[in-house]
C-alpha positions in Angstrom: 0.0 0.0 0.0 1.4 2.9 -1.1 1.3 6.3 1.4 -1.4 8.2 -0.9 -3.9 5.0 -0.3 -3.2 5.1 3.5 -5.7 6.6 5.9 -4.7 10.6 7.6 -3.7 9.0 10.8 -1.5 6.0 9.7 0.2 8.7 7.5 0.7 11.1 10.8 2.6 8.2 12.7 4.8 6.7 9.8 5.8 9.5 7.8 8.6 11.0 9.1 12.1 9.9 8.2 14.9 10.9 9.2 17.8 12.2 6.9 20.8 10.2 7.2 23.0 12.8 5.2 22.5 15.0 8.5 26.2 15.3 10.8 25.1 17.4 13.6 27.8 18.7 15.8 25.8 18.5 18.7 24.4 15.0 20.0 21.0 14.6 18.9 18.2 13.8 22.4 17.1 10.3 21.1 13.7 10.7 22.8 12.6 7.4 22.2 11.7 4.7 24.5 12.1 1.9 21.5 13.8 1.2 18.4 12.9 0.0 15.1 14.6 -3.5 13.9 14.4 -4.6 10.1 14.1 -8.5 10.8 13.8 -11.2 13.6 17.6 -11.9 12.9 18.3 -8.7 13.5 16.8 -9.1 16.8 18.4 -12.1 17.3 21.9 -10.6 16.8 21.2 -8.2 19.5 20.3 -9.9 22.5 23.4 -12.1 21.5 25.6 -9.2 21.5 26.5 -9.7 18.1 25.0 -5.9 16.8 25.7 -2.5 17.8 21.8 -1.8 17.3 19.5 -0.2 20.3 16.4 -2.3 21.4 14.8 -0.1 24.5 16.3 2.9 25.9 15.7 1.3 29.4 18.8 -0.7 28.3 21.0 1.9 26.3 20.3 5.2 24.6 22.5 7.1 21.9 21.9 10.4 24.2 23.5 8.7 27.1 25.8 6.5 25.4 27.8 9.7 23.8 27.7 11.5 27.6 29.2 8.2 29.1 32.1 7.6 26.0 32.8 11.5 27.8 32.5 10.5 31.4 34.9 7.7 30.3 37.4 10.0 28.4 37.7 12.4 31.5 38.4 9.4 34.5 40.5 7.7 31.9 38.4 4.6 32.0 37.8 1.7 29.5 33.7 2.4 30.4 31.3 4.7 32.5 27.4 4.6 32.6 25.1 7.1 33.7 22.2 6.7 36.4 18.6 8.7 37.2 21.1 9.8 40.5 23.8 9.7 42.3 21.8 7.6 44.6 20.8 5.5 41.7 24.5 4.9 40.6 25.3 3.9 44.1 22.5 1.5 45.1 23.0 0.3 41.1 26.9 -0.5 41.5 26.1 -1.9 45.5 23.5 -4.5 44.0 25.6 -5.5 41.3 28.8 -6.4 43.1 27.5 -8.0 46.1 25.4 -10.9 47.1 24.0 -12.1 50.4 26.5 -12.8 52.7 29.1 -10.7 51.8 30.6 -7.8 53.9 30.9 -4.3 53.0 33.1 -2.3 54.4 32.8 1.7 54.4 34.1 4.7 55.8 31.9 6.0 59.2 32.5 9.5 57.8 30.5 9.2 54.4 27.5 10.9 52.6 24.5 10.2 55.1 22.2 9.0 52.1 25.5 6.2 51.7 25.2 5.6 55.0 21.5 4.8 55.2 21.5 3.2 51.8 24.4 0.6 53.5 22.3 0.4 57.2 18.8 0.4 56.5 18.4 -0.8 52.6 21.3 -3.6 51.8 21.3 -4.9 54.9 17.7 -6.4 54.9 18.9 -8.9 51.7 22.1 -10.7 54.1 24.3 -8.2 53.2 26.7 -7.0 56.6 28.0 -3.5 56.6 31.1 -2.2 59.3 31.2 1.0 59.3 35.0 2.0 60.1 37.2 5.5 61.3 39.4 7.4 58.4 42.6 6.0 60.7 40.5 2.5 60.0 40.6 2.9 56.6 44.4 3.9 56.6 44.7 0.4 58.3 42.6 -1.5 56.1 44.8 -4.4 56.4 43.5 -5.3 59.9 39.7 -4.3 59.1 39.1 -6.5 55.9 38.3 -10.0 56.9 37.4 -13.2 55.3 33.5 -12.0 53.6 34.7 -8.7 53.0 33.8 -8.3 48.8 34.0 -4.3 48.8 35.3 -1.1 50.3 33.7 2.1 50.2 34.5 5.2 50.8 34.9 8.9 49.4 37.5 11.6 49.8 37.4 14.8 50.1 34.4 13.4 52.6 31.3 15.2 53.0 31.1 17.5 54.8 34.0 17.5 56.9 36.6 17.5 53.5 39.1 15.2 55.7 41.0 13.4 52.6 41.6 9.3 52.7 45.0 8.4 51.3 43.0 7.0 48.5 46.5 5.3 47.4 47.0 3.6 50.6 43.0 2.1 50.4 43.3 0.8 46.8 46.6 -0.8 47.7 45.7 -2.8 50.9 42.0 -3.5 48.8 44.1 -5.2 46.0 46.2 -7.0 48.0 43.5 -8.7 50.0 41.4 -9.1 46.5 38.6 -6.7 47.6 37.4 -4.2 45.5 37.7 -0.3 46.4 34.7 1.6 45.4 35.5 5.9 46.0 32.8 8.8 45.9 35.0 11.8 44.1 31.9 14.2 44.1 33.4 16.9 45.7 37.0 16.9 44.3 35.5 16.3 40.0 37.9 14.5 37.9 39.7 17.9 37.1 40.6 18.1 40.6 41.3 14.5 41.3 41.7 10.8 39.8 40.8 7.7 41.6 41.6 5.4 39.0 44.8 6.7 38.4 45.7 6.3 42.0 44.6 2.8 42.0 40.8 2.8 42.9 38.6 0.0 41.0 35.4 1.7 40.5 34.5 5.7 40.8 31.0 6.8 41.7 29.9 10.2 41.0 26.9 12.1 41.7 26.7 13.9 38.6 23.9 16.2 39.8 27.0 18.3 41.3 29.5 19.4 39.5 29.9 17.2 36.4 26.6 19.2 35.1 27.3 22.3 37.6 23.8 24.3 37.0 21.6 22.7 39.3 19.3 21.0 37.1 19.6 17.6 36.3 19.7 15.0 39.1 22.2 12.1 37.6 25.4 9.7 38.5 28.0 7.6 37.7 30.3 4.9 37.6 33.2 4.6 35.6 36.8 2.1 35.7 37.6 -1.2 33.9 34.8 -2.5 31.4 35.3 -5.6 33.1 34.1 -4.2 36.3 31.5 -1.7 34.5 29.5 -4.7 32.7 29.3 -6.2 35.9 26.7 -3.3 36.5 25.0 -3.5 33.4 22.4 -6.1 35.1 21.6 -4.0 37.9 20.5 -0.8 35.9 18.7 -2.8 33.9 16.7 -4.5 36.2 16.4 -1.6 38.3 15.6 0.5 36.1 18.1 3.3 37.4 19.1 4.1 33.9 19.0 8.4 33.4 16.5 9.8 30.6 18.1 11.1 27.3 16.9 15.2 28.0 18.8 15.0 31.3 21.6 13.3 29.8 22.2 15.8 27.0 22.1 18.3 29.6 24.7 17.0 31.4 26.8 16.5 28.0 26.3 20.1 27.9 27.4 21.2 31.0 30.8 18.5 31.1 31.8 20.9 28.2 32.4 23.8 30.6 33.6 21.4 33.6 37.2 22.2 33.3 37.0 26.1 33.4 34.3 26.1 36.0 35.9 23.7 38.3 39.1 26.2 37.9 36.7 29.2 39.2 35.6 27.3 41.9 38.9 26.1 43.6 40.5 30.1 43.0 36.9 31.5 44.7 36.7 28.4 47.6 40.5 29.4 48.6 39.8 33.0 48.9 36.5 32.0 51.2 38.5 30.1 53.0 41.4 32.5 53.9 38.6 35.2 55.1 36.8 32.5 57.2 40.2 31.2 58.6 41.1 34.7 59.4 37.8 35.5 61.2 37.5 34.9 64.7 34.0 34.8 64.9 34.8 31.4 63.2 35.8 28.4 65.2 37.5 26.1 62.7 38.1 26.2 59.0 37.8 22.5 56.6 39.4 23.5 53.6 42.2 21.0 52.5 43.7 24.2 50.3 44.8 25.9 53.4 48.6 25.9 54.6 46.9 24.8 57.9 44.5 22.2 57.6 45.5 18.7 58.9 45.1 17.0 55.6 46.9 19.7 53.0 50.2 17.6 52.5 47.9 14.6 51.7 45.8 16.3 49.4 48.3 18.0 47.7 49.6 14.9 46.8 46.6 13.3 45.0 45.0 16.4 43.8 45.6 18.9 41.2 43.2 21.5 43.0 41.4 21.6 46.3 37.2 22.4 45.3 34.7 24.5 45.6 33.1 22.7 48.9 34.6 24.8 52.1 33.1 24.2 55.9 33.4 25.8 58.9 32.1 26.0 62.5 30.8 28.2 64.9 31.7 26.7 68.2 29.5 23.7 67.9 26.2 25.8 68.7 23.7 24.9 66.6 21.8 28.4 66.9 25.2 30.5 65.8 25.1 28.6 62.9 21.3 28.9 62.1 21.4 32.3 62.6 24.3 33.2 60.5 22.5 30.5 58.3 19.4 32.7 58.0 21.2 35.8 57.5 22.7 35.2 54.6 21.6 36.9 51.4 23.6 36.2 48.5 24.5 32.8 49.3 21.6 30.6 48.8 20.1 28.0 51.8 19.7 24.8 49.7 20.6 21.1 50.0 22.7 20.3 47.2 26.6 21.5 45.8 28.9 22.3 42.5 26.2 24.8 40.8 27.1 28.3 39.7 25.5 29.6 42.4 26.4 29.5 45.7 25.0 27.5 48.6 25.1 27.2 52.0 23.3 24.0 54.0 23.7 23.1 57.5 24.7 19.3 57.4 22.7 18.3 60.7 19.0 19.2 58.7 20.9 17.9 55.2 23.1 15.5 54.3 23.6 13.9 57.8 19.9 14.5 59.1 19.1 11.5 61.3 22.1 10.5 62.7 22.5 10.0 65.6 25.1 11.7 68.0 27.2 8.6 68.4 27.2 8.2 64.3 27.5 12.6 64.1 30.8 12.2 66.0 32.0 9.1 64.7 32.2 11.6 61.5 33.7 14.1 62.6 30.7 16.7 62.7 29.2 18.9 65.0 25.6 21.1 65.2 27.5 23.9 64.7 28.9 23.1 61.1 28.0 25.3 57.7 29.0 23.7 54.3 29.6 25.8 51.7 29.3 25.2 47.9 31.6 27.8 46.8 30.0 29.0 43.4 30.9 31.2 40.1 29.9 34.7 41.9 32.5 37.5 42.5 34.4 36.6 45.2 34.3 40.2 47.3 30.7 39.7 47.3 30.4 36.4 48.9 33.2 37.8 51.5 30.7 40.4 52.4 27.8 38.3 52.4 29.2 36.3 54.9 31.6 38.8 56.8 27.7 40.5 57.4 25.8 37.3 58.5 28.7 36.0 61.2 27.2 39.2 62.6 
């Protein structure tokens, strides 16, 4: 039946075509839940991995295939994929690596969604989970044991920025044939490189500052295809796979990560110095400084120190809400690594519901502010903040 003899509807639906002559230079969004096979062989070649062809975007998308060849590129990894979250990335890589009875080992001072994910999810399916101290993890040797499959951990940690000596972790993981697992959200891969330092697998949350203009929630995972396919499963079955909009938004925004990332670390440092310099201020995190406990051991695995700078005020909780609430420029939010600035209080954020035992264990008191240093001038942030110290 030829198109003229077809009825105003049918011709709606199966008329378009695209041309194939067409090189954009920027990734098309394939918007498409499905794809379009010629034959049953053709099918057949696919699901035995013998055709490059898409069959359900659930699985693989061209959109989010081109943003994970980039994600790759930048870790200098053989693969990466992409998740609907950081969250989604982490739960994804947990479920694909270990099975019921294993152990998982992770650092007590970690992201408090890791934490709850680990305590309250994975252990209901026969995982176990020890939670152990930064000096624990520097002594990793004594802490793995016999059912231990994986480490976890991240450095700089959130929100604290106390580094891991990510070298020292991968090596006593390898040698005991466990695999190391490392959250580099708030360093980037311009600032720092897992892989490159030995670390298996690195998670992301790419809603930070791999996108950097706080509007795509995403992750990711990236190291040896090997480990990476191991994953595939997981996101599949899960369904934690990110949409093809959000994903070329994120291809968009790696484009800029580099200079960005440069902004942040100059405009973080000079925050820093004024907080540090402030005696209305308690204590200064900020691995950048001369001063802080940790600088000699991020200055050797890091290229730059971040846009992420905490501080305390005495451990009260009302100093900090009150110079939390008179801020004006900086904006109170939850997340980090945007252009704009933001300023959360990790006992109501990212470690609400901990408990004082597990606050301390990490290193954090009521009296904390984090800072996601953004893209603004920094004189006006100074002031912003010299104003609400009060």
């Amino acid at each position: 039946m030829s198109s003229n003899d077809q009825g105003p509807s049918t011709r709606l639906i199966h008329s378009a075509v695209a041309d194939p002559d067409v090189h954009p230079l920027v990734t098309p969004i394939y918007e498409t839940t499905t794809f379009v096979f010629e034959s049953a062989a053709a099918v057949q070649a696919y699901n035995e991995g013998r055709s490059s062809q898409y069959l359900y975007s659930r699985y693989g998308n061209p959109t989010v295939v081109a943003v994970e060849q980039t994600l790759a590129a930048l870790d200098h990894a053989e693969a990466a994929l992409v998740f609907g979250s950081g969250m989604a990335a982490t739960a994804s890589t947990l479920m694909g690596l270990t099975s019921a009875g294993d152990e998982v080992i992770c650092g007590s001072a970690i992201y408090g969604g890791t934490l709850h994910l680990l305590q309250d999810l994975l252990t209901r399916f026969g995982v176990t989970v020890r939670f152990v101290s930064v000096d624990e993890l520097h002594r990793l040797d004594a802490a793995i044991g016999r059912r231990t499959r994986l480490v976890w951990f991240e450095s700089p940690i959130n929100p604290t920025l106390q580094c891991v000596d990510i070298r020292a972790v991968a090596s006593a993981c390898r040698a005991h044939g466990v695999l190391s697992v490392m959250d580099n959200t708030f360093a980037s891969p311009i600032n720092q490189q897992p892989l490159a330092l030995g670390v298996d697998l690195v998670m992301q949350s790419a809603t930070k500052y791999l996108n950097g203009h706080s509007d795509v929630t995403a992750g990711c995972v990236t190291g040896p295809r090997a480990l990476v396919d191991q994953l595939v499963p997981s996101r599949r079955l899960l369904g934690t796979i990110l949409d093809p909009r959000p994903a070329s938004a994120l291809g968009r925004g790696l484009k800029t990560l580099a200079v960005r990332v440069a902004r942040h670390n100059a405009t973080a440092r000079a925050v820093a110095e004024f907080l540090a310099a402030d005696r209305r201020v308690t204590r200064v995190y900020y691995p950048g400084l001369p001063g802080d406990p940790d600088h000699r051991l991020a200055a050797g695995q890091m290229t730059g120190f971040g846009g992420m700078v905490c501080f305390d005020l005495g451990g009260s909780f009302e100093r900090a809400a009150a110079c939390f609430d008179r801020l004006t420029l900086v904006t109170r939010a939850a997340s980090l690594g945007g252009v704009e600035s933001i300023v959360s209080l990790p006992v109501l954020t990212s470690q609400w519901g901990h408990s004082d035992a597990q606050l301390a264990a990490a290193g954090i008191t009521r009296g904390m502010l984090r800072l996601s240093v953004g893209l603004e001038d920094p004189q006006d942030l100074i002031a912003d903040l010299d104003q609400a110290l009060g």
